[in-house]
C-alpha positions as CSV (number, residue, x, y, z in Angstrom):
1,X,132.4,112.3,64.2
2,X,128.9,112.6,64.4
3,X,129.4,115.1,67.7
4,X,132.3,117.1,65.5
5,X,130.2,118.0,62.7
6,X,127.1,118.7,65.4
7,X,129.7,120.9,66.9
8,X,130.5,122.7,63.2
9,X,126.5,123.2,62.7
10,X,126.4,125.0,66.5
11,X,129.2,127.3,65.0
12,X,127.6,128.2,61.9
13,X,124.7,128.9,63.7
14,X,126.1,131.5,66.3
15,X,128.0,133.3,63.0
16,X,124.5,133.3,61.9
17,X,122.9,134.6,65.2
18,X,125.4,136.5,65.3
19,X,125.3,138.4,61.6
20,X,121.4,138.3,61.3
21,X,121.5,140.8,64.3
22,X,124.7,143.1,64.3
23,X,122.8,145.6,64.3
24,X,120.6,144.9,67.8
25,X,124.7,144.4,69.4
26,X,125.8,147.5,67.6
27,X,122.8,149.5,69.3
28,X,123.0,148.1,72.2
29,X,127.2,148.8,72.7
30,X,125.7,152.5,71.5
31,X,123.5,152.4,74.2
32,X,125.8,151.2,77.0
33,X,128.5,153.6,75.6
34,X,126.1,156.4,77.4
35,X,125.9,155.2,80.4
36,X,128.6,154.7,83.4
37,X,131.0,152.1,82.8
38,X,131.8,151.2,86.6
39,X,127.9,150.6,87.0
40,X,128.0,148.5,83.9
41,X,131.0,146.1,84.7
42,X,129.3,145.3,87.8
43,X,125.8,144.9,86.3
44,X,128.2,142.1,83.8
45,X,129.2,140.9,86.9
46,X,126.0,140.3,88.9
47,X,124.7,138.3,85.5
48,X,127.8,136.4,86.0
49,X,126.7,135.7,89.8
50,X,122.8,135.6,88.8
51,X,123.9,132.3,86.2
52,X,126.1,130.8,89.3
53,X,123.0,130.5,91.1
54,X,121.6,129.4,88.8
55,X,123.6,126.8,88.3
56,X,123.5,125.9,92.2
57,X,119.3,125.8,91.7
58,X,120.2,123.0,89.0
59,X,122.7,121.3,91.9
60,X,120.0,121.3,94.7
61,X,117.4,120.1,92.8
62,X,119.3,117.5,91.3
63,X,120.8,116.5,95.0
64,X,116.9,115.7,95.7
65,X,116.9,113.3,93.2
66,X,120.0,111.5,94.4
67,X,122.6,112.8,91.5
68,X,125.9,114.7,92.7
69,X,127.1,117.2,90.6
70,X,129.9,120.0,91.1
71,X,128.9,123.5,90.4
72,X,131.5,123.8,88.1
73,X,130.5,121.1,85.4
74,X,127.1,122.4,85.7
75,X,127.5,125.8,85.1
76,X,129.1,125.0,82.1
77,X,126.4,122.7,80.5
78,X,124.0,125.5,81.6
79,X,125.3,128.5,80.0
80,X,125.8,126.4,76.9
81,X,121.9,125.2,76.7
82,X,121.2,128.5,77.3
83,X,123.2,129.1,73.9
84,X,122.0,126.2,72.2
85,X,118.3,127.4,73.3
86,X,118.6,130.0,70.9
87,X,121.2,128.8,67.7
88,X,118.7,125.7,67.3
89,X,115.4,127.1,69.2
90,X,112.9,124.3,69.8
91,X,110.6,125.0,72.7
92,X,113.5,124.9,74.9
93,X,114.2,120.8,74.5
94,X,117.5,121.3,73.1
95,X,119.1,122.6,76.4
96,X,117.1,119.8,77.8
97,X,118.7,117.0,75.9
98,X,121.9,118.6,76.3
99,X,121.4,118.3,80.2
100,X,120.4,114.7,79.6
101,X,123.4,113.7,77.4
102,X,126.3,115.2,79.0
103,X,124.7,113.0,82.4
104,X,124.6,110.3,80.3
105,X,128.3,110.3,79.3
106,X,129.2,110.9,83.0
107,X,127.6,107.7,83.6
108,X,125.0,109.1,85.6
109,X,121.1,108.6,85.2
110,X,119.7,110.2,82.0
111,X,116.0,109.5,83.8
112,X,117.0,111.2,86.9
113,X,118.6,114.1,85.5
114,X,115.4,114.8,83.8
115,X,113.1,114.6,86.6
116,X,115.9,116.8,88.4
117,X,115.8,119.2,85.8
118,X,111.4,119.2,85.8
119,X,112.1,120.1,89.6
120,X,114.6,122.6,89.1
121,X,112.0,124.2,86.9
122,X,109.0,124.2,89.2
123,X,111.1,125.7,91.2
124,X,112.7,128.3,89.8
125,X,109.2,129.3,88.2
126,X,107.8,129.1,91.7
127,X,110.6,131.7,93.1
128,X,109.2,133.9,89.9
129,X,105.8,134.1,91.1
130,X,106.5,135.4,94.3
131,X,108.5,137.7,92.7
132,X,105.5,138.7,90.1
133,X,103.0,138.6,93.1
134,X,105.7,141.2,94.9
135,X,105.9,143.5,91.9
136,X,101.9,143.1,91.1
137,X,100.9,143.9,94.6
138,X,102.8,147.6,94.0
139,X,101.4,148.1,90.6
140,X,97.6,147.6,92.4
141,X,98.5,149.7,94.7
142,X,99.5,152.3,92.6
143,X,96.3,151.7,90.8
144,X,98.2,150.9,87.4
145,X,97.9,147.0,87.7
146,X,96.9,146.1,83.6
147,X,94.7,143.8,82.1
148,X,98.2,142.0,80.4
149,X,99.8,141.2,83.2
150,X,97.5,139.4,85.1
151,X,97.0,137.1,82.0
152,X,100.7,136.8,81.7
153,X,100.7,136.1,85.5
154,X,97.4,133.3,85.5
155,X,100.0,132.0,82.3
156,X,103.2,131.4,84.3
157,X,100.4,130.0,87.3
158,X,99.1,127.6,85.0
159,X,102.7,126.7,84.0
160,X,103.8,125.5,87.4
161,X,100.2,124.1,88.0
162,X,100.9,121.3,85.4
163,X,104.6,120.6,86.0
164,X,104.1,120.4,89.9
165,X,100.6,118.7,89.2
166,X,102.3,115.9,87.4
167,X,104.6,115.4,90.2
168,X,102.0,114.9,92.3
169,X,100.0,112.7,90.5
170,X,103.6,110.4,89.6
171,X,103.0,110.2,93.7
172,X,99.6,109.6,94.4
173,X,97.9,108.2,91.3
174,X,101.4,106.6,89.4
175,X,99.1,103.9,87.7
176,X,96.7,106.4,86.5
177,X,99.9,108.7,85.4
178,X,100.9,105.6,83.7
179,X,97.9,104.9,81.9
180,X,97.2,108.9,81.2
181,X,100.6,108.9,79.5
182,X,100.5,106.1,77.2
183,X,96.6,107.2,76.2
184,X,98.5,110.4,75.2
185,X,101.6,108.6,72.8
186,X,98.5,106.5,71.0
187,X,96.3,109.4,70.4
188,X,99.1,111.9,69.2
189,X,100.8,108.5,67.1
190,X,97.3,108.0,66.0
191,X,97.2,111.6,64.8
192,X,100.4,111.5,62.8
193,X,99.5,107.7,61.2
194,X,96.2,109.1,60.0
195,X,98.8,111.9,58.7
196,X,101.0,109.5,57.0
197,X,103.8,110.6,58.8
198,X,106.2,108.4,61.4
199,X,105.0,108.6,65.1
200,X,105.8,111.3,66.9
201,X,106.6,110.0,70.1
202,X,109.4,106.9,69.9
203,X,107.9,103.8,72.1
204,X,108.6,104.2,75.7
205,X,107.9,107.9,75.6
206,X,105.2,107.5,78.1
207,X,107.0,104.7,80.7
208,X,110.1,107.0,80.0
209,X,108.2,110.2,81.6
210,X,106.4,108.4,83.8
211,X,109.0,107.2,85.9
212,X,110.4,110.7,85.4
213,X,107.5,111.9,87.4
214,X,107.1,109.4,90.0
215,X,111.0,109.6,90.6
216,X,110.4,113.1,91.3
217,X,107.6,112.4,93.5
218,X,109.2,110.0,95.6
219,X,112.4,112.4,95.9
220,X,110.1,115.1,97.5
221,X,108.5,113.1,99.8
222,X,111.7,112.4,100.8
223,X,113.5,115.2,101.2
224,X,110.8,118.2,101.7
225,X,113.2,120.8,103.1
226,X,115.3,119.9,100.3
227,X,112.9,121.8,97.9
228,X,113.0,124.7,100.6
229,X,116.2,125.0,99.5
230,X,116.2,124.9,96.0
231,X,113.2,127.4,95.9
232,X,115.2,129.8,98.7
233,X,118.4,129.5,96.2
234,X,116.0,130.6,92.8
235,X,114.7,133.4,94.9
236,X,118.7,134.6,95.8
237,X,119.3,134.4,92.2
238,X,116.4,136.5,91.3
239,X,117.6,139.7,94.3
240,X,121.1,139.0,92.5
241,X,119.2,139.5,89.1
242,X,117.1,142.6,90.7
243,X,120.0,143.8,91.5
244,X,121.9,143.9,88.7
245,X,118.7,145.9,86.8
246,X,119.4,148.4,89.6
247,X,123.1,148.9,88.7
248,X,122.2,149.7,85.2
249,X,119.6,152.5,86.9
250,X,123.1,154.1,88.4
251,X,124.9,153.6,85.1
252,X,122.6,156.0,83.4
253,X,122.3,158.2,86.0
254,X,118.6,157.7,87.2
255,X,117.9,155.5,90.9
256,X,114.4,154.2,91.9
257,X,112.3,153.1,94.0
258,X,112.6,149.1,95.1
259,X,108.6,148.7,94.3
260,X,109.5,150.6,90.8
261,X,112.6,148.2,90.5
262,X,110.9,145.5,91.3
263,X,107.6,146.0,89.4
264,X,109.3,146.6,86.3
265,X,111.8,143.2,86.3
266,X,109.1,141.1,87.6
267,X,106.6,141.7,84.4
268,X,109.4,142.1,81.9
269,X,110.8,138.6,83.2
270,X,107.1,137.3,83.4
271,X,106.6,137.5,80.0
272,X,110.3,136.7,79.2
273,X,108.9,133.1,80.4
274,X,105.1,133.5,78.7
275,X,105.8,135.4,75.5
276,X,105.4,133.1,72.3
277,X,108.8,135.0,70.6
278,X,111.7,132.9,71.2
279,X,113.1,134.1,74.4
280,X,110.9,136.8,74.8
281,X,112.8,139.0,72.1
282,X,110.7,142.4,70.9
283,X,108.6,141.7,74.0
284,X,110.3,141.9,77.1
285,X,111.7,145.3,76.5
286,X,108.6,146.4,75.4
287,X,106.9,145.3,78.4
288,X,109.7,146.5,81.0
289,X,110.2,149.7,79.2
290,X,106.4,150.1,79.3
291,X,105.8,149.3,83.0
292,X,108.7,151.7,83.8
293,X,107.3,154.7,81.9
294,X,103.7,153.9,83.4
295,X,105.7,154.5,87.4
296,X,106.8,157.7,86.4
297,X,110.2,156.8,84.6
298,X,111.0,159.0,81.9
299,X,110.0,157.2,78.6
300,X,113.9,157.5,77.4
301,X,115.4,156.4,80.2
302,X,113.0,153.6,80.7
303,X,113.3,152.4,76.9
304,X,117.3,152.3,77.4
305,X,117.7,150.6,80.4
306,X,114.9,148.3,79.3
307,X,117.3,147.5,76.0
308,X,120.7,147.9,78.1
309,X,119.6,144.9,80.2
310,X,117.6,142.8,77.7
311,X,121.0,143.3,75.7
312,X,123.1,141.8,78.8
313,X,120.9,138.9,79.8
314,X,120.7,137.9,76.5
315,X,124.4,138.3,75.1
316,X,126.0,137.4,78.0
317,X,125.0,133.7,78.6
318,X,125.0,133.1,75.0
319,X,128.4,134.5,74.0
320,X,129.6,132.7,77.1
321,X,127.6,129.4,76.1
322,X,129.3,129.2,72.4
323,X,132.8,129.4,74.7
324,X,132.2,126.8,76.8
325,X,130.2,124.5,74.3
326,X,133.5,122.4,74.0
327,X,134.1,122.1,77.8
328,X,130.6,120.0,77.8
329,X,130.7,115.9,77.9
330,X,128.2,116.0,74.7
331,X,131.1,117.6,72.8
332,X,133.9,115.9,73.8
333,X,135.3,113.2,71.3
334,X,135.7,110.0,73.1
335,X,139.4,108.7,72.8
336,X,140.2,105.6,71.4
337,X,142.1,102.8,72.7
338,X,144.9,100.6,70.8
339,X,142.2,98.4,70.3
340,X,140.0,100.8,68.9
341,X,137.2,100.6,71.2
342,X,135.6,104.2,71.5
343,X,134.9,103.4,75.9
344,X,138.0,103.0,76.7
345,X,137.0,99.4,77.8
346,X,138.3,95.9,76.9
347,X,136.6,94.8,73.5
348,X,134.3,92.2,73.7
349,X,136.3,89.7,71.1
350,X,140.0,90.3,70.7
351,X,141.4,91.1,67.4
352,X,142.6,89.2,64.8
């Protein structure tokens, strides 16, 4: 019942997405409608292949950490944190709990699928920054490297330099990860008692993450060419990605360059990641459309395709997430027996 009504709340809350910003689909269906709908379709498409590698990033990384999972109940549960990401934003740990419970109804490791999920991270932001370090090599070369985005860059650096550094210490130091961790749940439950207010962090927050971390760690160590892989399959999906951006360039009539191509998608994803808005929204157009126009791409065409594919990667996983909430284990309503018991399993006493 409790899963039904969470469910109901997920609806209201894309009707509300949904209504709040009409306007920003109605503008953006005005601004496809000028462009060439072949070219669009397949820009739809490569989003569509883009989010399946995605999905097969999640699979590898989560293969290192001894979980099987099929592509296709993955991509699933990732399209639809991607939706719930933004119908109940919270730093991104909605998606993440979603991840956690739908493993946890398979019967697989909640604990696992986290630390798969940290790797799967690290290495997805890892495939960015070669990408950034790509697309910032041709903006210094074309002498228009900005102030901006080599913050934004030293932001997503300092991003994977704490997830991976964590790793490493759950491998090298796991008693001092251990005791690092629970110094952190006193101090911040310190905080919020002197507050007045419950602890923040439940007890065996830090034991939880630790083994998290050292699971990780231990995975690696492991299986090294295993993290090859994920990082080679996060760097396909970004060419796929790349390449849909370049489609929507045809669609309106306007090919360029691949360090122009490149340059632009790199900082507008960058700060996609690093921007404090909720997904990036008002900023990564800004940034793309800005970093267009600054390599000689007409302001209005830049500004369009900027919005034409800020418009797809955002509405497509999230219109497609809301569809496929209810083919995801979190939302699924457990049948119950003749006996009543909610598992499926024999009941521990029989019935009266």
């Amino acid at each position: 019942m409790k899963r039904r009504w969470l469910l109901w709340i997920l609806i209201a809350a894309f009707v509300v997405v949904v209504a709040t910003r009409f306007s920003e689909v109605r503008e953006l269906f005005k601004t496809l409608s000028g462009g060439q709908w072949q070219w669009i379709l397949v820009a739809a498409l490569l989003q569509m292949v883009y989010y399946t590698l995605h999905a097969a990033l999640y699979r590898s990384a989560f293969d290192i950490v001894g979980i099987e999972r099929r592509l296709t109940e993955l991509l699933p549960v990732l399209l639809a944190s991607l939706f719930v990401n933004v119908a109940a934003p919270s730093g991104g740990a909605s998606g993440f709990a979603l991840f956690v419970d739908d493993a946890n109804r398979r019967g697989q490791s909640g604990t696992r699928t986290a630390a798969g999920k940290m790797l799967a991270h690290v290495a997805d932001f890892s495939a960015l920054l070669i990408v950034v370090t790509v697309g910032m090599t041709y903006l210094f070369l074309r002498q228009d490297l900005q102030v901006y985005q080599i913050i934004g860059a030293i932001v997503l650096i300092l991003l994977i330099a704490v997830q991976a550094g964590a790793v490493l210490l759950g491998f090298w130091q796991a008693e001092r990860l251990r005791r690092w961790l629970n110094w952190l749940q006193r101090t911040i439950n310190g905080v919020a008692n002197r507050l007045r207010r419950p602890a923040a962090l439940a007890d065996g927050w830090a034991e939880e993450i630790a083994t998290e971390l050292i699971d990780a760690a231990v995975a690696i160590a492991a299986h090294p060419w295993k993290l090859l892989r994920t990082l080679g399959i996060g760097l396909a999906a970004f060419v796929v990605d790349i390449l849909s951006l370049y489609t929507l360039f045809l669609a309106f009539r306007y090919p360029v360059g691949t360090g122009t191509l490149v340059a632009g998608f790199a900082i507008g994803f960058l700060f996609w990641i690093v921007a404090i808005t909720p997904q990036g929204i008002g900023v990564v157009e800004g940034v793309m459309a800005l970093v267009f126009n600054s390599l000689e791409v007409p302001a209005a065409t830049a500004t369009v395709i900027a919005l034409a594919f800020r418009g797809l990667t955002f509405w497509i996983p999230f219109g497609l997430g809301f569809v496929l909430l209810r083919t995801v284990k979190s939302f699924h309503e457990e049948k119950r027996t003749e006996t009543g018991n909610e598992t499926g399993e024999p009941p521990l006493c029989p019935p009266l």
